[in-house]
C-alpha positions in Angstrom: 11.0 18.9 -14.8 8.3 17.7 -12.4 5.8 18.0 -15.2 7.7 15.5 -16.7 8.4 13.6 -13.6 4.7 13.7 -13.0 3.9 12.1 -16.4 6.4 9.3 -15.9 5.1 8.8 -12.4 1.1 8.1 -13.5 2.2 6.1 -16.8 4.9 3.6 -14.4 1.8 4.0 -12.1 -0.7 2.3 -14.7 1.6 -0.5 -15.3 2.1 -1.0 -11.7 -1.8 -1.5 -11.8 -2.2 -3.4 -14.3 0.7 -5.8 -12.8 -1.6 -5.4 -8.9 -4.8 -6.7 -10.9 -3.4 -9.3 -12.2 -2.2 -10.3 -8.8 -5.2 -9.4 -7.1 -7.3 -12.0 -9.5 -5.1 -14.8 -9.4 -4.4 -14.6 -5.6 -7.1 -12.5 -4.2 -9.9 -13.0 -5.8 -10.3 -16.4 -4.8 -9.9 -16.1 -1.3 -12.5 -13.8 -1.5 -14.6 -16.1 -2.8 -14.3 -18.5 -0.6 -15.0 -15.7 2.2 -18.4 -14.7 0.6 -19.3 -18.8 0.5 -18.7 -18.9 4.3 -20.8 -15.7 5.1 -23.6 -17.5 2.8 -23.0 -20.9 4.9 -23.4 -18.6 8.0 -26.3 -17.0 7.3 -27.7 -20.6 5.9 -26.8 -22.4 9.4 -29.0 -19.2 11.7 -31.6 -19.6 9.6 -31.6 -15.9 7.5 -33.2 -15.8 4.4 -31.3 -14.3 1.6 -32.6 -10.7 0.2 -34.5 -11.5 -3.1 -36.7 -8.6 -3.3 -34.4 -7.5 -6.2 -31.5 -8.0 -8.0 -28.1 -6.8 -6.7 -27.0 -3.3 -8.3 -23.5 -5.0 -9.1 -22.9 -9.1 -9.8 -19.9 -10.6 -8.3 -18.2 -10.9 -11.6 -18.4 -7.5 -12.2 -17.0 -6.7 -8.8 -14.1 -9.2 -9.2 -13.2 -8.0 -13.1 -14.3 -4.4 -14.2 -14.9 -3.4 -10.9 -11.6 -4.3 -9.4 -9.5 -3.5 -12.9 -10.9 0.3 -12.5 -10.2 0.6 -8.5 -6.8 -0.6 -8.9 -5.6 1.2 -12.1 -7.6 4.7 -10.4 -5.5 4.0 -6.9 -2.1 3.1 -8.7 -2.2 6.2 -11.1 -2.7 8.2 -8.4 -0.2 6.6 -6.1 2.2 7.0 -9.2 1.6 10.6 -9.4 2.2 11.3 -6.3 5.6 9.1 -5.7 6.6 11.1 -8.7 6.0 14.7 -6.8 7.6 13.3 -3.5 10.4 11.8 -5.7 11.3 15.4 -7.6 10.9 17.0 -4.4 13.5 14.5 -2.7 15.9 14.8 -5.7 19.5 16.0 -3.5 17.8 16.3 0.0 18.1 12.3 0.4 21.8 11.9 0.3 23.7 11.1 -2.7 21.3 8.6 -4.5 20.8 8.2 -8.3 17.9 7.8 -9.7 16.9 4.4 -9.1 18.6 4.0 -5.5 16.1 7.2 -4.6 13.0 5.5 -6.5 14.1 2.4 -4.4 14.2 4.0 -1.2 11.1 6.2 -1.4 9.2 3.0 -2.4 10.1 1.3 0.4 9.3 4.2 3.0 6.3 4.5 1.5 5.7 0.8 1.8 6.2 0.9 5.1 4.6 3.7 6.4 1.4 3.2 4.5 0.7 -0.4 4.2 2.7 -2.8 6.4 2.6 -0.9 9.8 -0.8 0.3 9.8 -1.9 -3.5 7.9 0.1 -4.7 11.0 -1.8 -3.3 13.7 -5.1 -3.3 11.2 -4.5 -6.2 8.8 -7.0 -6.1 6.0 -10.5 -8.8 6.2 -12.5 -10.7 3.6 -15.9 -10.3 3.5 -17.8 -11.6 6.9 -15.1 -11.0 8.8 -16.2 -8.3 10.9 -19.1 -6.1 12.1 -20.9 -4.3 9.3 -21.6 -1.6 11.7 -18.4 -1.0 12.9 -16.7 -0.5 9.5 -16.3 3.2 9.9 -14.9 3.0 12.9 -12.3 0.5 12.1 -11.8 2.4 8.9 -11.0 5.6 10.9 -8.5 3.6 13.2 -6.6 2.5 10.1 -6.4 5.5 9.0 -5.4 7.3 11.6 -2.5 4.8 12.2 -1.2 5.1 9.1 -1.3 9.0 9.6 0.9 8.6 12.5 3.1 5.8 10.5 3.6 8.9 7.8 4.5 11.6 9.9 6.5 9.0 11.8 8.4 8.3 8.8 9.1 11.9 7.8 10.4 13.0 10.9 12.5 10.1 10.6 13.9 10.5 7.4 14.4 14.2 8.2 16.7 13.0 11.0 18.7 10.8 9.6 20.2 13.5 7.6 21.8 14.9 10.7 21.9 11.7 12.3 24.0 10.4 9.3 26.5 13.5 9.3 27.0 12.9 12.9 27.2 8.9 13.6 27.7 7.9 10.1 25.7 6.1 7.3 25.2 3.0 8.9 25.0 3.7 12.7 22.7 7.0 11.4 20.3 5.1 9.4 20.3 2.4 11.9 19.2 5.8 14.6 16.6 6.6 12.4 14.7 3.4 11.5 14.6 2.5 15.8 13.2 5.8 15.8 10.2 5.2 13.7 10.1 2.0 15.1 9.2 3.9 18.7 7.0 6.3 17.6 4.8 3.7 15.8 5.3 1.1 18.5 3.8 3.8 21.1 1.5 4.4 19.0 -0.1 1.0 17.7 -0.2 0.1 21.6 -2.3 3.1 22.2 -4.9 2.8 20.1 -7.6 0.3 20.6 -7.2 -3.3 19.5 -10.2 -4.6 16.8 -11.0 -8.3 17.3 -13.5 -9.1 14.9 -12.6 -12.7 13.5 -15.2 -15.0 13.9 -14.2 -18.1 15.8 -15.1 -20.6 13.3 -13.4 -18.6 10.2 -11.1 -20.3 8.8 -7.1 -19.2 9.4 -5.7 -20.7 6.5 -8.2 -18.7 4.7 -7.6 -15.3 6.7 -3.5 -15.7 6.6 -3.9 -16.2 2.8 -5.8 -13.1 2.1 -3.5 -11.1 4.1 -0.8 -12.4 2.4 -2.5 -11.5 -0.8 -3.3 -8.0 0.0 0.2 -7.4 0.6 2.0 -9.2 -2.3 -0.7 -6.9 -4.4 1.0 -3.8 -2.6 4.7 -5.7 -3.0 3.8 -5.9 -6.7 2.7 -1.7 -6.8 5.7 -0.2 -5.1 8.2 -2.7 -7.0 7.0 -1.9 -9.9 7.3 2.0 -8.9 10.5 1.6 -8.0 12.3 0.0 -10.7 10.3 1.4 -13.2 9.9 5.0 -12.1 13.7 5.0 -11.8 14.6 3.1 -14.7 12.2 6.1 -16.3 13.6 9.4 -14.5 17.2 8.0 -15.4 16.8 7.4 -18.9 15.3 11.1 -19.5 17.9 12.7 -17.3 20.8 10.9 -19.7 18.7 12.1 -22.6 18.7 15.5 -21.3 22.5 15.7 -20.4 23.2 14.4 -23.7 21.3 16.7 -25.5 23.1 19.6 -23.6 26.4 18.0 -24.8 25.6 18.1 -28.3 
């Protein structure tokens, strides 16, 4: 069974990458163009000379097509595969959901916990926003947060179980998600703050990329989530069928 789960999760999980990449080029890509042309105007306006001792290793355009097309569908397989292993081990621990309700609700958990909370405290940059030198730092604090934002989320999940059976569905639920909500509050206001934006970037330009890099995710976990369960459904009715007959 979670052989076949796993299948199902990696081949929903291609879609859902093919589905991100389209995204990505339509609303991402351009923004980060437009954030590489302001680094160039930058570097134009203090006077540094660009590199031409020799030619780049990678072009632009095979960043923004190839490039990008393999990253996504490589990340989104592998997120598929392993929804698909959370999601069969899940199956009757997480209340009474069907298929699709359980897809839908281990989507957005995972959501959640691993891109809007940490992208709140860390939101994601274009190029030249930032210090080059400091990207492994600010890579580690990212991270770490969303780390915290997991186990956060597990340990609430894991209480609203009892939390449920003792307050009821909605006041139990309700429990749980203001307990996440502490643990990752205490948490973002803990660790360090990263201010990296240079003053004369532009903020329509930053707010549209950060909205881009989160409708790509949006269009990921959606299409998890309604496809995964529309999957895992249809081969459980197949498979109670088959013992009928």
């Amino acid at each position: 069974m979670t052989g076949q789960f796993l299948l199902r999760g990696m081949l929903v999980g291609l879609l859902a990458g093919v589905l991100a990449f389209a995204f990505a080029s339509i609303f991402g890509e351009p923004q980060i163009d437009q954030a590489i042309a302001f680094e160039d105007h930058m570097a134009h306006m203090h006077g540094d000379a660009a590199d031409t001792s020799g030619e780049e290793l990678v072009s632009r355009e095979v960043q923004s097509t190839v490039g990008l097309l393999t990253g996504v569908l490589a990340y989104s397989v592998s997120v598929g595969g392993i929804f698909a292993l959370v999601f069969a081990y899940s199956m009757g621990r997480v209340g009474r959901l069907g298929p699709r309700g359980l897809a839908a609700v281990l989507a957005l958990a995972a959501f959640v916990a691993v891109i809007l909370v940490p992208g709140l405290k860390y939101p994601a940059n274009p190029p030249s926003v930032g210090a080059p030198d400091t990207i492994g730092e600010r890579t580690k604090l990212f991270f770490l947060m969303m780390l915290v934002s997991i186990a956060a989320m597990v340990i609430a999940i894991n209480s609203a179980r009892n939390l449920i059976a003792r307050f009821g569905t909605w006041n139990g639920a309700l429990l749980a998600a203001g307990f996440y909500i502490v643990i990752v509050a205490v948490a973002a206001s803990l660790f360090p703050v990263v201010n990296e934006v240079p003053n004369d970037f532009s903020a329509v330009l930053l707010w549209k990329f950060r909205v881009a890099f989160l409708g790509i995710h949006v269009v990921l976990w959606a299409t998890l989530a309604i496809g995964f369960g529309w999957a895992v459904e249809r081969h459980l009715m197949r498979q109670a069928q088959s013992r009928l007959s």
